[in-house]
C-alpha positions as CSV (number, residue, x, y, z in Angstrom):
1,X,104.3,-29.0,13.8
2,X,101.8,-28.3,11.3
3,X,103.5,-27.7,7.4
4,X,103.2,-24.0,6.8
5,X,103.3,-24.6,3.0
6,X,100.5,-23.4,0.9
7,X,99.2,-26.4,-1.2
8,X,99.1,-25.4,-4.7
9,X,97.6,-29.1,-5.9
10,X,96.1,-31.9,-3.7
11,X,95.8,-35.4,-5.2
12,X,92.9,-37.4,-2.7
13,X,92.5,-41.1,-3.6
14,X,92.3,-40.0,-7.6
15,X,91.3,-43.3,-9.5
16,X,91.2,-42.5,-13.1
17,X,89.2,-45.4,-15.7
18,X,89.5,-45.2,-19.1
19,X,86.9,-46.3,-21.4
20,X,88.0,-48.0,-24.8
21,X,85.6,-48.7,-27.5
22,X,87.3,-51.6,-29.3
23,X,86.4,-53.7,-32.5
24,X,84.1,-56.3,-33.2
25,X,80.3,-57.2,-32.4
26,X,77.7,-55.8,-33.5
27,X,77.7,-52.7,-34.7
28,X,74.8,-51.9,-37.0
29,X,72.5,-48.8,-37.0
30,X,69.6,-51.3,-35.0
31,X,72.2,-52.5,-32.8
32,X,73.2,-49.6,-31.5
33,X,69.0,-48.5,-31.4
34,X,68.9,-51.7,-29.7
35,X,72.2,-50.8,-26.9
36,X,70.5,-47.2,-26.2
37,X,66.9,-48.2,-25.4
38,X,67.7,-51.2,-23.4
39,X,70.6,-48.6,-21.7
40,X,73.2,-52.0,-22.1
41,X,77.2,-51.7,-22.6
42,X,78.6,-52.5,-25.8
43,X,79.9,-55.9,-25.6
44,X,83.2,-54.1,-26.4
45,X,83.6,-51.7,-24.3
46,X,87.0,-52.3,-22.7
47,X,87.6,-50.5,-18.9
48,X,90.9,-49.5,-18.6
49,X,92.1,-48.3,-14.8
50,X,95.1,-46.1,-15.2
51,X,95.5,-44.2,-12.1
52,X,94.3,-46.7,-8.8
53,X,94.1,-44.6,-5.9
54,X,96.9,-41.6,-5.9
55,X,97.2,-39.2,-3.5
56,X,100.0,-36.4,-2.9
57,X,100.0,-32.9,-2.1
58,X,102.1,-30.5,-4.1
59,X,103.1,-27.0,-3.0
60,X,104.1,-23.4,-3.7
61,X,108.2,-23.4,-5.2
62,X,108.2,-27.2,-5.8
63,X,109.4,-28.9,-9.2
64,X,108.2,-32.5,-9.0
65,X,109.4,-35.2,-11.5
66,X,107.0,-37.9,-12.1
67,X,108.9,-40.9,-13.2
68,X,107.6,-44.5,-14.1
69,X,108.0,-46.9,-16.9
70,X,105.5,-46.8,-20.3
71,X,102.2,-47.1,-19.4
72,X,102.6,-46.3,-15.5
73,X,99.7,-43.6,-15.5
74,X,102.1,-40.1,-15.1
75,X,100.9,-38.2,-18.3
76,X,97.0,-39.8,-17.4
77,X,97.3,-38.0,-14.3
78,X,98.8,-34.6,-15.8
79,X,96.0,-34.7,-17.6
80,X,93.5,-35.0,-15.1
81,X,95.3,-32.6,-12.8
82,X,94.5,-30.2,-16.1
83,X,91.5,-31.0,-15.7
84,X,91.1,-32.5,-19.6
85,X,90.1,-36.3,-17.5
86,X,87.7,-36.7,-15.2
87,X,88.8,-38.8,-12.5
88,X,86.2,-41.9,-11.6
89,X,86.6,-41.7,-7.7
90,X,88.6,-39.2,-5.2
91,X,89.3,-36.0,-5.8
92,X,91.9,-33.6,-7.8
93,X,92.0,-30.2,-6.3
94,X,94.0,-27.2,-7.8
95,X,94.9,-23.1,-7.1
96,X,93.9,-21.7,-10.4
97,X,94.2,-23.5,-14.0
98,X,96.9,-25.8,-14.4
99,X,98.7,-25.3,-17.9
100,X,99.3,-28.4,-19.6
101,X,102.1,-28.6,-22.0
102,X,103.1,-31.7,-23.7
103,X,104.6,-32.1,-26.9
104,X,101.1,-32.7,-29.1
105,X,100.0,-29.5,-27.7
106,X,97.5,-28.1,-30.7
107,X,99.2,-25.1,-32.3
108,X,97.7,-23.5,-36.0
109,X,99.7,-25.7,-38.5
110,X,99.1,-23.5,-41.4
111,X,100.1,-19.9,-39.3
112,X,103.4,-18.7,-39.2
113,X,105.1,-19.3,-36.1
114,X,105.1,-15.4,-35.0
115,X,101.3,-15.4,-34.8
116,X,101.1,-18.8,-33.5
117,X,102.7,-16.9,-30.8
118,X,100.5,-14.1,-30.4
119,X,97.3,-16.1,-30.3
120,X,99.3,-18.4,-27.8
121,X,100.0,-15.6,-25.4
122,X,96.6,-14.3,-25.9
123,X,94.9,-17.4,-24.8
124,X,96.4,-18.0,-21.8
125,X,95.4,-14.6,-20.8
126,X,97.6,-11.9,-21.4
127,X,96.8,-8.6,-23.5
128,X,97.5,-7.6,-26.9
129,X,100.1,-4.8,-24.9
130,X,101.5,-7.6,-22.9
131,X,102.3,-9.8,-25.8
132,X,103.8,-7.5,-27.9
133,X,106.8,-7.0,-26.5
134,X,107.4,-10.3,-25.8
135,X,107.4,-12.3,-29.5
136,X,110.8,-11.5,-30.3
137,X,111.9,-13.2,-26.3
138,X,109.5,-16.1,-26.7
139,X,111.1,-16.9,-30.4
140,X,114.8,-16.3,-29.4
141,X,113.9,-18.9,-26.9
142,X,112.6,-21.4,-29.2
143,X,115.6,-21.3,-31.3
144,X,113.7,-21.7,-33.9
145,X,115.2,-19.0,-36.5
146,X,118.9,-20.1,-35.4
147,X,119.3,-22.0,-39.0
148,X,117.3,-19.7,-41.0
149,X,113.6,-17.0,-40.7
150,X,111.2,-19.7,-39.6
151,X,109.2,-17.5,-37.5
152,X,107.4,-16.0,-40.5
153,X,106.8,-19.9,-42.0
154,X,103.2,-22.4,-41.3
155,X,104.2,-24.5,-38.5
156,X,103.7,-27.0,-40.6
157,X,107.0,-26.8,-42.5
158,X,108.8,-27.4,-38.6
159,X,109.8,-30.4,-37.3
160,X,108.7,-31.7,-34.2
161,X,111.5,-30.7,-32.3
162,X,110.8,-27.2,-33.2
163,X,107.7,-27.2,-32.9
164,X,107.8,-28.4,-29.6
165,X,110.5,-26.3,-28.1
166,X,108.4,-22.9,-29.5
167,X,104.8,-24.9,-27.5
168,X,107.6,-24.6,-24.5
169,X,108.5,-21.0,-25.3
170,X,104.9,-19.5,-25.3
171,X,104.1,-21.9,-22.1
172,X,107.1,-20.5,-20.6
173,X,106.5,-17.3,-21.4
174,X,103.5,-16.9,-18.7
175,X,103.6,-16.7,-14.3
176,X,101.3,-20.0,-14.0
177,X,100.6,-21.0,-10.8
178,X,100.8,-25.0,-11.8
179,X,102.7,-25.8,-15.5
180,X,102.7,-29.1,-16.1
181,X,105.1,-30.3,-18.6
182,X,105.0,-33.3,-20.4
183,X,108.1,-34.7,-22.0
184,X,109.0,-31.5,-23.8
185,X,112.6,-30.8,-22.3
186,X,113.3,-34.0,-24.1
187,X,113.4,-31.8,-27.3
188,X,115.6,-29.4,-28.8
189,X,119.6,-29.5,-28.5
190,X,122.0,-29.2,-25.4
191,X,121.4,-25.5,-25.3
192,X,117.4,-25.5,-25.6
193,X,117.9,-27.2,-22.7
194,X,119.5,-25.6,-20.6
195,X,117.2,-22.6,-21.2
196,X,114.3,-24.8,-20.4
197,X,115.7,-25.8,-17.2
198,X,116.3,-22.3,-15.8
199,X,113.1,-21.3,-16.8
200,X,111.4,-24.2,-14.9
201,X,113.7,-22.8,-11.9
202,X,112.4,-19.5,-12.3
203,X,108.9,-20.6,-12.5
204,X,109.7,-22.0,-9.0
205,X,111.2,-18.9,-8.0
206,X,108.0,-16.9,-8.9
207,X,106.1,-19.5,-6.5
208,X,104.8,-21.7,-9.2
209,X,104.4,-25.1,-8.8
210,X,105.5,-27.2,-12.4
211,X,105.2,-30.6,-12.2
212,X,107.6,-32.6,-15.1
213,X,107.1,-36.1,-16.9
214,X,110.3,-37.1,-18.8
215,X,112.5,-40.2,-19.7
216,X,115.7,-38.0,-19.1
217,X,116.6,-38.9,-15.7
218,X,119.3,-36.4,-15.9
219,X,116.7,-33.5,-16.9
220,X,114.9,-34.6,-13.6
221,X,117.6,-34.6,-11.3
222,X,118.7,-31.1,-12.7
223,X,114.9,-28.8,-12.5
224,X,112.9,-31.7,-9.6
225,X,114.0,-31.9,-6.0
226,X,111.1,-34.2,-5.5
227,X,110.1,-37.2,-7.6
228,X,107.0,-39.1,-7.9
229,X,107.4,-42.7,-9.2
230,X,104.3,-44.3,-10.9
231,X,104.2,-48.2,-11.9
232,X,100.5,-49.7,-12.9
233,X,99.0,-46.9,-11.7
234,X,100.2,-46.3,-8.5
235,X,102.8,-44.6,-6.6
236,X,105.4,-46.6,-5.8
237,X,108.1,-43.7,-4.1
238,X,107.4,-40.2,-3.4
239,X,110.6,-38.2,-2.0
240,X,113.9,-36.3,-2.8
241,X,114.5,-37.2,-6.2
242,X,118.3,-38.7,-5.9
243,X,116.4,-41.5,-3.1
244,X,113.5,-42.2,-5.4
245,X,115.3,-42.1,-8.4
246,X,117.9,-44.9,-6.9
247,X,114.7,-47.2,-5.8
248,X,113.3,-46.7,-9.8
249,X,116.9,-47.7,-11.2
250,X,117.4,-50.8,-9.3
251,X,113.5,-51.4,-10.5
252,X,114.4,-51.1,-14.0
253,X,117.6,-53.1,-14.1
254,X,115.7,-56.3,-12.9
């Protein structure tokens, strides 16, 4: 029988090369004259495959965890599936514009938090009526003005931890039709997230798709019932996340 889900993203074969520029050689105003009219490579140009051939479908009302050790390719391919990489063969196909929020997400350093807020809201889209009533939701949230009025301070004077956990608010704060969320759960105390979590569940309920990349198996097993396991750039196990997440343990404890 034929799956009656509606795909929200579909991952076709996605190989995903980095190119790294690294020191040494030459380098010099003629050299570089020299590289563009003879069209060459730089001698130290370094090709870096990070994804090698992935390919999954993701659907409407699914939380997927994407689990792997450093360096296994699963915030590479967030960000492709954003759209911020462009993939080098395959495909990446996706039902509107993914969100991307991970935890160096660019936020105005030297506004207070409040307006960080406001201009957050307004460029994902919403009006200047539909954000209004919701700065005082997105900051309670946050937590951020639990120890003190932080909201009216330059992000700069936050720690990362709060900074973070507000980039979650404002994402949060949005229907998205794919969220992806890297590491950012990760932050904030036992309460944050717990908030976090039932937003990720409600994001789900409202037939969002949010895909999660975290180093908390515990924050997986709690928002993912499906887990994607990455190792070199491939995908190693793709199921329920209690059976994938056994097969990554017993990996780990080699």
């Amino acid at each position: 029988m034929a799956d009656q889900r509606e795909p929200t993203v579909i991952v076709d074969d996605a190989h995903i090369v980095y190119r790294v520029q690294q020191s040494g050689g030459a380098t010099s105003p003629l050299a570089g004259f020299k590289r563009i009219v003879t069209r060459a490579k730089p001698t130290t140009l370094r090709e870096v495959h990070a994804v090698k051939g992935v390919s999954f479908v993701a659907y409407k009302g699914e939380a997927i965890g994407l689990i792997g050790t450093n360096g296994s390719g699963k915030s590479t391919l967030l960000r492709a599936v954003a759209g911020l990489l462009p993939v080098e063969r395959g495909a990446i196909y996706a039902a509107g514009q993914p969100s991307l929020l991970g935890v160096n997400a660019a936020l105005m350093n030297d506004l207070p938090g409040e307006r960080n807020v406001v201009l957050g809201c307004l460029a994902m889209g919403m009006s200047p009526a539909e954000v209004k009533p919701k700065v005082k939701e997105i900051i309670d949230f946050s937590g951020i003005n639990e120890r003190g009025d932080f909201s009216s301070l330059p992000m700069r004077t936050y720690s990362s931890g709060m900074a973070a956990r507000l980039r979650f608010a404002i994402s949060a704060a949005k229907k998205h039709d794919v969220l992806l969320i890297d590491e950012a759960l990760a932050t904030g105390d036992a309460k944050f997230r717990k908030r976090s979590e039932q937003r990720v569940r409600d994001l789900r309920a409202e037939a969002g798709t949010v895909f999660l990349v975290s180093h908390s198996e515990q924050s997986i097993r709690d928002t993912c019932e499906r887990s994607i396991w990455l190792e070199s750039g491939k995908i190693r196990a793709d199921g329920p996340t209690d059976e994938v997440l056994k097969e990554y343990e017993a990996f780990t404890k080699k």
